[in-house]
Every structure is written in C-alpha cells, then in structure tokens.
Chimera marker file (.cmm) of the C-alpha trace (Angstrom):
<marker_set name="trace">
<marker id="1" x="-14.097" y="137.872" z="228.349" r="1" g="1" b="0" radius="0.5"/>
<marker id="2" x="-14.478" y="139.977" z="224.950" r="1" g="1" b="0" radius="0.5"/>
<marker id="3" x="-11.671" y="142.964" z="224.701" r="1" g="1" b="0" radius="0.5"/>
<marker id="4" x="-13.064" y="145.854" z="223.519" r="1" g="1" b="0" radius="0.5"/>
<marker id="5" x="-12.749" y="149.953" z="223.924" r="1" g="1" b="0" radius="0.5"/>
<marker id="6" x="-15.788" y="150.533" z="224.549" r="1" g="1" b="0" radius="0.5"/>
<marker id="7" x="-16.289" y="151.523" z="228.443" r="1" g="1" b="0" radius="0.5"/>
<marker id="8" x="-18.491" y="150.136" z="230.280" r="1" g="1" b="0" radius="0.5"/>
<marker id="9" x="-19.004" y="152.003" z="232.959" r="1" g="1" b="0" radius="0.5"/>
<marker id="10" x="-22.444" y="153.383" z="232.523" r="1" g="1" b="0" radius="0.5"/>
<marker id="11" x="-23.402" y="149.838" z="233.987" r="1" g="1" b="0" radius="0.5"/>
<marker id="12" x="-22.624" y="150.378" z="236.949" r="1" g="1" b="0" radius="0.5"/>
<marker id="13" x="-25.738" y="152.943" z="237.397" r="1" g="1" b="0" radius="0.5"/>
<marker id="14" x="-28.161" y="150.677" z="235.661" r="1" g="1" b="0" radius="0.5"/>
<marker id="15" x="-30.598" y="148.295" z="237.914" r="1" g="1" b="0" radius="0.5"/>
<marker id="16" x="-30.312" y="144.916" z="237.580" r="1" g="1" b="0" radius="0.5"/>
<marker id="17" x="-32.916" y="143.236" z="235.445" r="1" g="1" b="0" radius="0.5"/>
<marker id="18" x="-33.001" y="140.429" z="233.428" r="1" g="1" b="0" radius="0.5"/>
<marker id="19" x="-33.810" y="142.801" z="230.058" r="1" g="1" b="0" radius="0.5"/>
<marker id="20" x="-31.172" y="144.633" z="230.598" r="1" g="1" b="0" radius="0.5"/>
<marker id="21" x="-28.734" y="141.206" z="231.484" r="1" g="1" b="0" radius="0.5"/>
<marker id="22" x="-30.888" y="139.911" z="227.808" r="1" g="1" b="0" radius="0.5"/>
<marker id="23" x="-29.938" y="143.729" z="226.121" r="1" g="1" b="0" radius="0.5"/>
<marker id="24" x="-26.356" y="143.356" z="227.160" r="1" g="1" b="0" radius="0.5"/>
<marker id="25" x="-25.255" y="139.580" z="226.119" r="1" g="1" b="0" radius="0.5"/>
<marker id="26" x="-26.798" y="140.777" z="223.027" r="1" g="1" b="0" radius="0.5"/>
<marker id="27" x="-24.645" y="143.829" z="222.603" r="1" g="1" b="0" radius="0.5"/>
<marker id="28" x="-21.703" y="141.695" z="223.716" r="1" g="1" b="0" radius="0.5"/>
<marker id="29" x="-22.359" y="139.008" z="220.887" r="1" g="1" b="0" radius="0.5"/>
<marker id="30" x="-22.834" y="141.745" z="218.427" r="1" g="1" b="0" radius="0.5"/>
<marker id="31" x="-19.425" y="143.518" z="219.501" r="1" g="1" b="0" radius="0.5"/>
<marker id="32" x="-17.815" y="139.210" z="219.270" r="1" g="1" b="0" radius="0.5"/>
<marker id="33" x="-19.093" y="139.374" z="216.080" r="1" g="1" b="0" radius="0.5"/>
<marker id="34" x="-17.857" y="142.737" z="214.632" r="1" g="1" b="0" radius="0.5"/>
<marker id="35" x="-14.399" y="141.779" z="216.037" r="1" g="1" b="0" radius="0.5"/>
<marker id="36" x="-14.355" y="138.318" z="214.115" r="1" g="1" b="0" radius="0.5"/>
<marker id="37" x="-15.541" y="139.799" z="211.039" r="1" g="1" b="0" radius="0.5"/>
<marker id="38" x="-12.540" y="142.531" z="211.032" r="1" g="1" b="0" radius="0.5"/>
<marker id="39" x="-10.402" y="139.603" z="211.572" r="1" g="1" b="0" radius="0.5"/>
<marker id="40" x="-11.734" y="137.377" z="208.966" r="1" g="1" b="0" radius="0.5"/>
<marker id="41" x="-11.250" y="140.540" z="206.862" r="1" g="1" b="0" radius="0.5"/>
<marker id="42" x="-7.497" y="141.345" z="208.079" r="1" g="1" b="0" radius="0.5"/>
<marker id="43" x="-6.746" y="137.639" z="207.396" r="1" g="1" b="0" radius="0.5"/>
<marker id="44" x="-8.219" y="138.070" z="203.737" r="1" g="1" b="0" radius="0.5"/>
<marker id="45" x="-5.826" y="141.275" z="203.056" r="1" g="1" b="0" radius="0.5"/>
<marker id="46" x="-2.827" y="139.514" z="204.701" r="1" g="1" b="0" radius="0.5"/>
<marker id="47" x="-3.552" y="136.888" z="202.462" r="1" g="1" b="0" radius="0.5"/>
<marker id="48" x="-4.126" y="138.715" z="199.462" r="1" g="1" b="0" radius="0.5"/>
<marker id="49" x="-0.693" y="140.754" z="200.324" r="1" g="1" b="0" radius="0.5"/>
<marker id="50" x="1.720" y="137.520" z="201.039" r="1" g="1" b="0" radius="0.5"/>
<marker id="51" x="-0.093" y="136.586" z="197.379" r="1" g="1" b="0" radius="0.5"/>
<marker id="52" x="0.791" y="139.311" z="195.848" r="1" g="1" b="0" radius="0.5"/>
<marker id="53" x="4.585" y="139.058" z="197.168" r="1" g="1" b="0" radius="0.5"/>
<marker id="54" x="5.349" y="135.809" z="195.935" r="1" g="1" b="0" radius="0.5"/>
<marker id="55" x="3.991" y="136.401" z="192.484" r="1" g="1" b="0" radius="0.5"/>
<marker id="56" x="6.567" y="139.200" z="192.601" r="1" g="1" b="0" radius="0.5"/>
<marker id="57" x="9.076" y="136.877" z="193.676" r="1" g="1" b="0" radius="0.5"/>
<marker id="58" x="7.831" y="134.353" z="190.719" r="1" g="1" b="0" radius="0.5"/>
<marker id="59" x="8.534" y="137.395" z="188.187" r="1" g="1" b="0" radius="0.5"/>
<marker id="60" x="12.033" y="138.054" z="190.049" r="1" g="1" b="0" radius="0.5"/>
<marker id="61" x="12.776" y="133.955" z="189.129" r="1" g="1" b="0" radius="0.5"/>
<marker id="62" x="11.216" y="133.445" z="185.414" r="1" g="1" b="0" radius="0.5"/>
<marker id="63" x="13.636" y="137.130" z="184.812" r="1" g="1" b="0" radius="0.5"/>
<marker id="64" x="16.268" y="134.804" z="185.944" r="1" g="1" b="0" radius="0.5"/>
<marker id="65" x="17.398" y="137.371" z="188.272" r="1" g="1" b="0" radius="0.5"/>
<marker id="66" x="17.201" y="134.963" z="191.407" r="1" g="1" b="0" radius="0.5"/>
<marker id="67" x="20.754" y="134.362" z="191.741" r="1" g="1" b="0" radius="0.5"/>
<marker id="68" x="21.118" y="138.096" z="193.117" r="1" g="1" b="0" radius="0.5"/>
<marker id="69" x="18.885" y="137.484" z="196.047" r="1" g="1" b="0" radius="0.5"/>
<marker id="70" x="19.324" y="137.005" z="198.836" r="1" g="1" b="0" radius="0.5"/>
<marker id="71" x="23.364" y="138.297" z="198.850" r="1" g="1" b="0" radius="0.5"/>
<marker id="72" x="22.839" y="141.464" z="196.670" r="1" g="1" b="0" radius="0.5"/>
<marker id="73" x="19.309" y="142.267" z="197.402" r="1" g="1" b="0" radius="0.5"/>
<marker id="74" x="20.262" y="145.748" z="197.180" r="1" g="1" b="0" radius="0.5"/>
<marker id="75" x="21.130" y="145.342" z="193.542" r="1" g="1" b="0" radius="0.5"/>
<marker id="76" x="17.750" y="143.873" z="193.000" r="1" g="1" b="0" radius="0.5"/>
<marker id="77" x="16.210" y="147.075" z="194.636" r="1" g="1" b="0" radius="0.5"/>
<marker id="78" x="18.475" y="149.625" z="192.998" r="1" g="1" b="0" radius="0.5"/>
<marker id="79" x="17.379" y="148.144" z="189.658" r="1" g="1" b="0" radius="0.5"/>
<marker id="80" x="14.068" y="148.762" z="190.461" r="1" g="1" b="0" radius="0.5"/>
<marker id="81" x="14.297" y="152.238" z="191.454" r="1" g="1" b="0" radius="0.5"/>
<marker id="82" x="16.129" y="152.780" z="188.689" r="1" g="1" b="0" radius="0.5"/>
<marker id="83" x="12.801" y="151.693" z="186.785" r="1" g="1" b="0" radius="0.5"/>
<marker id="84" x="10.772" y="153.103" z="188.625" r="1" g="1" b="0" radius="0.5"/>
<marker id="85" x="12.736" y="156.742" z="187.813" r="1" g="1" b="0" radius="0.5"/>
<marker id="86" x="13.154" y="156.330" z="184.301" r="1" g="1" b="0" radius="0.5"/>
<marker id="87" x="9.229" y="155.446" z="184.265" r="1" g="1" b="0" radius="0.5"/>
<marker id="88" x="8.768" y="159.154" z="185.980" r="1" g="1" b="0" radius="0.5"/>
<marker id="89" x="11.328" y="160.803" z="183.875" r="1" g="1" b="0" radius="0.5"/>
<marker id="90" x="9.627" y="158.774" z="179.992" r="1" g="1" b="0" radius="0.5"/>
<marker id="91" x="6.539" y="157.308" z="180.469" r="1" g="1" b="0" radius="0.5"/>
<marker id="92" x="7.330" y="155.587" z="176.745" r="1" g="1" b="0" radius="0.5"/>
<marker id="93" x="9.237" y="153.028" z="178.708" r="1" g="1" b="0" radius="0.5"/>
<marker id="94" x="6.121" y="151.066" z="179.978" r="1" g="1" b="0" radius="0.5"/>
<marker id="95" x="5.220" y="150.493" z="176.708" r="1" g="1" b="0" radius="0.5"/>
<marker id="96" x="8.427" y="148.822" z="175.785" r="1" g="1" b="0" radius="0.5"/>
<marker id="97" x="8.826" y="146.625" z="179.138" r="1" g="1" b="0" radius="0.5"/>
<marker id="98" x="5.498" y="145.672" z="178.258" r="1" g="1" b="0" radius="0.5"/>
<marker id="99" x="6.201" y="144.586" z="174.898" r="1" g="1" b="0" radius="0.5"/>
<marker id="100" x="9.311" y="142.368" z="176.492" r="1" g="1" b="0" radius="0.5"/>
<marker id="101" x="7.305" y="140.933" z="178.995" r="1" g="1" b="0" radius="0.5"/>
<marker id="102" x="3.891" y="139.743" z="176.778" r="1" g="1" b="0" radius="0.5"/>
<marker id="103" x="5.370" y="136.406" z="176.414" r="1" g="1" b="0" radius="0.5"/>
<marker id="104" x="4.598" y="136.104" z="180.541" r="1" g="1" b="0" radius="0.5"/>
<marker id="105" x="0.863" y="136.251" z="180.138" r="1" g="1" b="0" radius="0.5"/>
<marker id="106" x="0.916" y="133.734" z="177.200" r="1" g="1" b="0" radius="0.5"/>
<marker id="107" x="2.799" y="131.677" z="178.853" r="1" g="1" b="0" radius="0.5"/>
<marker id="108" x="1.104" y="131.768" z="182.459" r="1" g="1" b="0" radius="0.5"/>
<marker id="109" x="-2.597" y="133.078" z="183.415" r="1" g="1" b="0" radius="0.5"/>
<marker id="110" x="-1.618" y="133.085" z="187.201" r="1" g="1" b="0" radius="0.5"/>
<marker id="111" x="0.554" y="136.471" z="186.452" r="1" g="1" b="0" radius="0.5"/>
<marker id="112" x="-1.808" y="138.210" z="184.304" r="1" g="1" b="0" radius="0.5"/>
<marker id="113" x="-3.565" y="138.912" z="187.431" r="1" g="1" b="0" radius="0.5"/>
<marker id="114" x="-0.916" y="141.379" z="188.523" r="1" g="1" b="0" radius="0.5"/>
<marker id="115" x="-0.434" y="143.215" z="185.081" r="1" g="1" b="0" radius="0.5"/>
<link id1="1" id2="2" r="1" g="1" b="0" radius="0.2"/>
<link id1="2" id2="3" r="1" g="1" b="0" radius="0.2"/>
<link id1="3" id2="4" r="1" g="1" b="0" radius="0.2"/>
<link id1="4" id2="5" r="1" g="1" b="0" radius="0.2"/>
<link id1="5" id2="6" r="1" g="1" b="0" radius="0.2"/>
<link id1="6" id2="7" r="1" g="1" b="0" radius="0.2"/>
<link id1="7" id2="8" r="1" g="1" b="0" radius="0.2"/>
<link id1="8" id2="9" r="1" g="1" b="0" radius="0.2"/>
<link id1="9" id2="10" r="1" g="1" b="0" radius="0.2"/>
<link id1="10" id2="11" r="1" g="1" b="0" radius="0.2"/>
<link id1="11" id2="12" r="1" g="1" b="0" radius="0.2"/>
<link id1="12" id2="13" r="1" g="1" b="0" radius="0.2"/>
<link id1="13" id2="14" r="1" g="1" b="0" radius="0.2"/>
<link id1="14" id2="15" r="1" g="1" b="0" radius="0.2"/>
<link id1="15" id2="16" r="1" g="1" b="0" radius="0.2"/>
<link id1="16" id2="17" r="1" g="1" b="0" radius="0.2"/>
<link id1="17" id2="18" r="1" g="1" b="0" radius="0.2"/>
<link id1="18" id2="19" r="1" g="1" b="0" radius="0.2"/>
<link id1="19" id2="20" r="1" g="1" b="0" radius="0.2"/>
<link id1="20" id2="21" r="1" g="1" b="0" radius="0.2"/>
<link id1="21" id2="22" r="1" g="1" b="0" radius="0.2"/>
<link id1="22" id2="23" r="1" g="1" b="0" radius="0.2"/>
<link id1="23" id2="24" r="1" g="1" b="0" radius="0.2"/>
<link id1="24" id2="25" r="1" g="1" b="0" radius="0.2"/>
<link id1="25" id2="26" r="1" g="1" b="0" radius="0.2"/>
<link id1="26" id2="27" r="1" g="1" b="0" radius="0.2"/>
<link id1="27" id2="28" r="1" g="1" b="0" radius="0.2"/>
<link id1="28" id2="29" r="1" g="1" b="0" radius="0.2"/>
<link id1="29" id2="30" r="1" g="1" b="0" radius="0.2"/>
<link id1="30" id2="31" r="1" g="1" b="0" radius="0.2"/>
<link id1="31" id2="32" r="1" g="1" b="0" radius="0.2"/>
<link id1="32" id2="33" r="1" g="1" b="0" radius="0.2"/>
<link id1="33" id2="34" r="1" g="1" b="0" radius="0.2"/>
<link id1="34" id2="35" r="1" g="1" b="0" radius="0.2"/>
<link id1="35" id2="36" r="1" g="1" b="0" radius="0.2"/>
<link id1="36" id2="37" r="1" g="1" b="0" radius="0.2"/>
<link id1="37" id2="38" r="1" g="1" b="0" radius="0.2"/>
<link id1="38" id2="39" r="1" g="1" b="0" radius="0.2"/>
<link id1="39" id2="40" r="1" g="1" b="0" radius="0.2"/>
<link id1="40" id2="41" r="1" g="1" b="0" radius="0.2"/>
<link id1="41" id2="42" r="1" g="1" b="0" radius="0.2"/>
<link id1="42" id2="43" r="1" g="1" b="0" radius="0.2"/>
<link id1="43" id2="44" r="1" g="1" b="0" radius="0.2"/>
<link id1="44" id2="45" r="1" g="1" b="0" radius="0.2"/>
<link id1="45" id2="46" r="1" g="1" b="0" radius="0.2"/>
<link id1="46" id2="47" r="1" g="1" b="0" radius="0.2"/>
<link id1="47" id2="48" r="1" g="1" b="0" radius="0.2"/>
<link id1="48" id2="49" r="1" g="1" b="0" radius="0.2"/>
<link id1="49" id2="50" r="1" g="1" b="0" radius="0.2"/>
<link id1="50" id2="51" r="1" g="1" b="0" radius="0.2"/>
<link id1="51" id2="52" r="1" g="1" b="0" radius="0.2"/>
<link id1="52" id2="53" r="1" g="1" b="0" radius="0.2"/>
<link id1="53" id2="54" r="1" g="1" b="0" radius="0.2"/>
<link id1="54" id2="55" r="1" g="1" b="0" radius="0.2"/>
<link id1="55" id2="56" r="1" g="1" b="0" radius="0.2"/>
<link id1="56" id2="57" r="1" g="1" b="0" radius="0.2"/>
<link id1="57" id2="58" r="1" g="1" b="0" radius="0.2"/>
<link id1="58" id2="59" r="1" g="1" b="0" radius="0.2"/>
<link id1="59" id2="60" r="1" g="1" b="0" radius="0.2"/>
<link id1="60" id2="61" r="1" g="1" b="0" radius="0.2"/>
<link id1="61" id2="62" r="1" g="1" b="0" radius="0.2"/>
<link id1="62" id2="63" r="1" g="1" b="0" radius="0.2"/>
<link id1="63" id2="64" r="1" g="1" b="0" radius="0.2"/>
<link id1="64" id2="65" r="1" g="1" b="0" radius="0.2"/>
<link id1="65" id2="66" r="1" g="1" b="0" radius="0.2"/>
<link id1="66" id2="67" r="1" g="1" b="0" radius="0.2"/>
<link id1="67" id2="68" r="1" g="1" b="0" radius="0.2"/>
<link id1="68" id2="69" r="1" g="1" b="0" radius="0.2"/>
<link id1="69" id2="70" r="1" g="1" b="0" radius="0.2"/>
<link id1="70" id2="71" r="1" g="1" b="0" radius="0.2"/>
<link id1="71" id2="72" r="1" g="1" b="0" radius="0.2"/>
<link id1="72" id2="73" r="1" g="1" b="0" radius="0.2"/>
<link id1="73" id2="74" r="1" g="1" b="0" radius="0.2"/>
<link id1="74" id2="75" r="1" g="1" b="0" radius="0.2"/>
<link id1="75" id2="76" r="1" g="1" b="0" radius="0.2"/>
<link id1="76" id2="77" r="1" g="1" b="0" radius="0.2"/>
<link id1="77" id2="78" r="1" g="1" b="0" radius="0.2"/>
<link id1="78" id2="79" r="1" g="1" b="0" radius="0.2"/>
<link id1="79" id2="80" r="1" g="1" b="0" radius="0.2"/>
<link id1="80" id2="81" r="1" g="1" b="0" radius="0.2"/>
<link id1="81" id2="82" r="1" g="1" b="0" radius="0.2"/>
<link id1="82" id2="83" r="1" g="1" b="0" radius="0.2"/>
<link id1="83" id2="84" r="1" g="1" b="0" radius="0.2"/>
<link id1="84" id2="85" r="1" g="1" b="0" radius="0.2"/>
<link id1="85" id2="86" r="1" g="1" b="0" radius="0.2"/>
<link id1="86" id2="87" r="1" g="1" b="0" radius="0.2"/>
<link id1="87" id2="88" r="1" g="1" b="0" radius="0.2"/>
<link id1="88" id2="89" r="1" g="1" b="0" radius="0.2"/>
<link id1="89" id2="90" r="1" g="1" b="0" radius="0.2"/>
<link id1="90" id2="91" r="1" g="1" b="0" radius="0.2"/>
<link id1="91" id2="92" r="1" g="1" b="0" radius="0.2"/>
<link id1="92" id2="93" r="1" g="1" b="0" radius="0.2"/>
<link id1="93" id2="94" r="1" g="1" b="0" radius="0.2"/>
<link id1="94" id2="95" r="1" g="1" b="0" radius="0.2"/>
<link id1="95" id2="96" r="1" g="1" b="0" radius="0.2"/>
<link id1="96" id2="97" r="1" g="1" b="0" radius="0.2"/>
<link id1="97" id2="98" r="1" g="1" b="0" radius="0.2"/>
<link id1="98" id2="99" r="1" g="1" b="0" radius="0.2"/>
<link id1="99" id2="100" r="1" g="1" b="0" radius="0.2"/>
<link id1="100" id2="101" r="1" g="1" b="0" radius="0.2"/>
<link id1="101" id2="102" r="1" g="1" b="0" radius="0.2"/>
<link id1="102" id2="103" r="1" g="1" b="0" radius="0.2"/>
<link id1="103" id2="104" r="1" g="1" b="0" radius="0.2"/>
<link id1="104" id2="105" r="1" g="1" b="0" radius="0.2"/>
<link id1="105" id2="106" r="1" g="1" b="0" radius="0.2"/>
<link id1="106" id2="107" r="1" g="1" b="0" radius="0.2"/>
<link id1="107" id2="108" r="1" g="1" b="0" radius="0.2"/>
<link id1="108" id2="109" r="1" g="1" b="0" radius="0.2"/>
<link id1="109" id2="110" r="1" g="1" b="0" radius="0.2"/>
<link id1="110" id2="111" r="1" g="1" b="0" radius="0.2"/>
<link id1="111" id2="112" r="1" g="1" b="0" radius="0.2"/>
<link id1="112" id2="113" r="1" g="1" b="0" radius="0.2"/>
<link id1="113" id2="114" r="1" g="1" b="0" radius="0.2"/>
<link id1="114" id2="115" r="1" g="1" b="0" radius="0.2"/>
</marker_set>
C-alpha cells in the first residue's frame, strides 16, 4: 500500500459506494504519482550534486594537487578556506585566479559548466 501523511480517517464515516471506491483509487493514484515525481526529481538533484562533486574533484587532479588527498585532506581544505578568506578580505583576487585558470576552459568544455 502507498505511504503517505495524509490521514485517512474521515473514511471511516463515509458510506460505501462504488463513486466514492472510483473517487478514492483516483486520489490514491494521484498521491502514487506526486510521490514518484518528487522522487524522479530528488534523483535528478542527487545526480546533478554527485556531478558537480566530481568535476570538483577533476579540478583538484588537472591542479595536480591529488597527491594530498586522501592522507592530508585537511591541507586540501585549509587551502581552500584560505581562498575563500582572502576572496572576502580582496575581491581583486578572483580576477587573477581567473586569469591562471583560462587555459581550463580552452582546454576542456566539460568544466566551463562550473565557472
């Protein structure tokens, strides 16, 4: 049977009739359906996320910065909050770590997705 949370206990007070049997399979398909469309559509963003990670991971390997992980992960994420503060503190530096990184999108139209 369908899980849902919607109660159904305001059946219990209705008469049986065959409309109202007809009125309910159809709310019950229409609830089956709902529920496989938000799952179709939670599969799609999982999707889209695990994507998204290992085109990170891609960037992590063509900066030849692979050899840290997995042993000194925390060096990996250290540099990038390191980034990620000078970017707060001098905006300027985006411009210049995009000028060192152009050759990326020349080089592969996959990652200029994520930029």
């Amino acid at each position: 049977m369908l899980e849902t949370d919607i109660d159904f206990a305001f059946l219990a007070g209705l008469k049986s009739s065959s409309k109202i049997s007809n009125d309910l399979k159809r709310v019950i398909r229409k609830l089956w359906y709902l529920k496989m469309k938000e799952r179709k559509y939670t599969e799609i963003e999982r999707k889209a996320d695990t994507r998204s990670k290992i085109m990170m991971g891609g960037l992590i390997k063509k900066a030849d910065l692979d050899h840290l992980h997995p042993e000194k992960a925390e060096v990996l994420y250290g540099m990038l909050l390191d980034c990620k503060k000078r970017l707060e503190t001098d905006p300027s530096h985006l411009n210049k770590w995009q000028e060192m990184g152009k050759d990326l999108t020349n080089v592969s139209k996959s990652y200029s997705k994520i930029m």
